[in-house]
Phi, psi and omega in degrees: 000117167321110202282117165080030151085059169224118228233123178093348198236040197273322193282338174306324202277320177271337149316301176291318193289321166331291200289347175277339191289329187263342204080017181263039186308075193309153169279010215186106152236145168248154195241215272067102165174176164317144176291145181079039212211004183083018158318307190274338164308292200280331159320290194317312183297307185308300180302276180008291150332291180285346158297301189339129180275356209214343186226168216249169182268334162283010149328297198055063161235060185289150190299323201057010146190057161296152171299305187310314185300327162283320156316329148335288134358280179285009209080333213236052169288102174319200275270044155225145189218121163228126187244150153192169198307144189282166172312310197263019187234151184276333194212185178242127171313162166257043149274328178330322203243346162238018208039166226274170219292331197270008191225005196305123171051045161224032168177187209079174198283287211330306185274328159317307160339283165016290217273157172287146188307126196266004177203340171263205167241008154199190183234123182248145160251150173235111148270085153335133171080006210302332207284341172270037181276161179253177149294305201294302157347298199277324174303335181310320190263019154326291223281328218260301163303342179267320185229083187294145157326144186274154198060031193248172139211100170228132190267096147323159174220100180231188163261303152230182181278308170305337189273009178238157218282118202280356175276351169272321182296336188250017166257005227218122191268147202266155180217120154321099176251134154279153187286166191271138194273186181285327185293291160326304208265323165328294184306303197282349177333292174317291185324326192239044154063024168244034161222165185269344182223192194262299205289333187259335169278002164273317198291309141339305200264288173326323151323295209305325192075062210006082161215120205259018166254348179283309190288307172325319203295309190303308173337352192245142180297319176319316199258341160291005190262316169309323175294324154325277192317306185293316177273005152282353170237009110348310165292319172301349160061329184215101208224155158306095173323321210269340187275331178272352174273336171297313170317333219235005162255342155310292156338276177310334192249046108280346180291347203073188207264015156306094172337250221333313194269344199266332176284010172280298194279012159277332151316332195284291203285036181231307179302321165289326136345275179351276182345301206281276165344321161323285209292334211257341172301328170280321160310321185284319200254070169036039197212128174322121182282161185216157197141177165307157145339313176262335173281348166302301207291303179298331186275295167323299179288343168316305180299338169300313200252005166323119165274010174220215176279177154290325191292342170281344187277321167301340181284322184282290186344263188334313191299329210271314175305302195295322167310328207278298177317329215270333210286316205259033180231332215246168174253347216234100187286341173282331178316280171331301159311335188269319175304314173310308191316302194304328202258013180274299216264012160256330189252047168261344169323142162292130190099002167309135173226150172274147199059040182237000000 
């Protein structure tokens, strides 16, 4: 049975109890896995649990309705903080973590860390988002991971262990989240009513790469219907650069006039690309494409008419990764689409090498 109705993370759950059961609790975790898979949830339950007014903490079993379990809940427990990047920012501010200049180290998570619990029996900080720390970020958060608070407890939130900083990664005892299986990410589909059947929410869930925020994403038709529509003109291997960056820009200005949501979905359409470049590089090097029914299709006919190598199909791989970095670097997302499109639609030549 999925512990505290949080799904897939059960060998994680017996982990912590071990170590609370010895009294060994570390001050520093960093969390790891696909984005959409409950890192932050089961961070949120885990305070709860050590929070908890009614239950013992080697337990893990918070009531959820005690005040401290409900002050969790709602945000607003004094001795819990939790940040993470705003929306209009490329990185996580160090004001977050030292308060803002006219206030340096008299307000922020560091100094909150700090402070003694003013209700519990420690103090947790949770850092969203752990893959943007800058350096000037990660020196912030040194001295508070090198000599932790007594009673302290703090959780990174990241995607993998490469995308973080090595003065953060080797200060931080690292805990593992597995992507969600397909069997798992299907069910809550039904369960929470966003598909109409068993069979288009198993096609979701083989998408998604067990992340059940990927698949709610797919759930909207607007966006497998873009997704259809690309790797079919993707397959034709030799397409009008200017026309597709106008489609896949169109695409993104239907998102509204917000930064965030409009780099998402050029983050989409970089992943789906990927994808698509993935299957056809394997197709060329004799190996069975694997995917939904349509990105099989669309990669087998790409691999009939490929005009270069595999190593060119790996190269659009690669460009397509690179665009996904530039859209959280960058301001202007059409840009990042027109370049992508243009240097797309050069490199499947033959003789094409990556790094080249």
């Amino acid at each position: 049975m999925a512990w505290q109705g949080i799904e897939g993370h059960d060998q994680v759950v017996e982990q912590f109890r071990r170590s609370l059961s010895r009294g060994r609790l570390a001050s520093s975790f960093l969390f790891v896995g696909p984005a959409g898979i409950g890192k932050r949830t089961f961070a949120l339950k885990l305070t709860q649990a050590l929070l908890c007014e009614r239950s013992a903490e080697a337990d893990l079993d918070p009531c959820g309705k005690c005040p401290s379990c409900l002050q969790v809940v709602s945000g607003n427990h004094p001795d819990v903080d939790v940040v993470s990047k705003p929306p209009d920012r490329t990185f996580l501010p160090i004001e977050l973590f030292i308060g803002a200049k006219e206030r340096r180290m008299r307000e922020g998570l560091c100094h909150n860390l700090g402070l003694k619990p003013s209700q519990g029996s420690r103090r947790i900080a949770i850092i969203d988002d752990a893959d943007w720390f800058n350096v000037e970020g990660a020196n912030c958060l040194l001295k508070t991971l090198e000599e932790p608070p007594r009673r302290s407890l703090l959780i990174l939130i990241g995607t993998s262990v490469e995308k973080q900083l090595p003065t953060i990664r080797s200060r931080c005892q690292l805990v593992r989240f597995s992507p969600l299986s397909p069997e798992v990410t299907a069910r809550l589909l039904l369960e929470r009513q966003l598909v109409a059947d068993a069979e288009s929410a198993a096609r979701l869930a083989s998408l998604a790469g067990g992340s059940l925020a990927q698949a709610e994403e797919l759930a909207d038709p607007a966006i497998m219907a873009f997704r259809d529509d690309l790797l079919t003109q993707l397959a034709k291997v030799r397409w009008d650069s200017v026309a597709l960056a106008r489609e896949v820009n169109q695409f993104v200005e239907q998102a509204g006039k917000e930064a965030p949501p409009r780099r998402a979905r050029v983050r989409l359409t970089m992943e789906f690309a990927g994808e698509f470049y993935r299957a056809v590089a394997r197709s060329l090097s004799g190996m069975q494409a694997t995917g939904d029914p349509t990105l099989t299709v669309a990669a087998n006919r790409a691999a009939q008419q490929w005009p270069g190598t595999p190593e060119s199909a790996a190269a659009c791989f690669d460009r397509c990764q690179e665009a996904r970095r530039e859209i959280d670097r960058m301001g202007m997302p059409n840009l990042v689409v027109d370049c992508w499109a243009d240097e797309l639609c050069r490199l499947p030549q033959a003789g094409y090498l990556a790094g080249k």
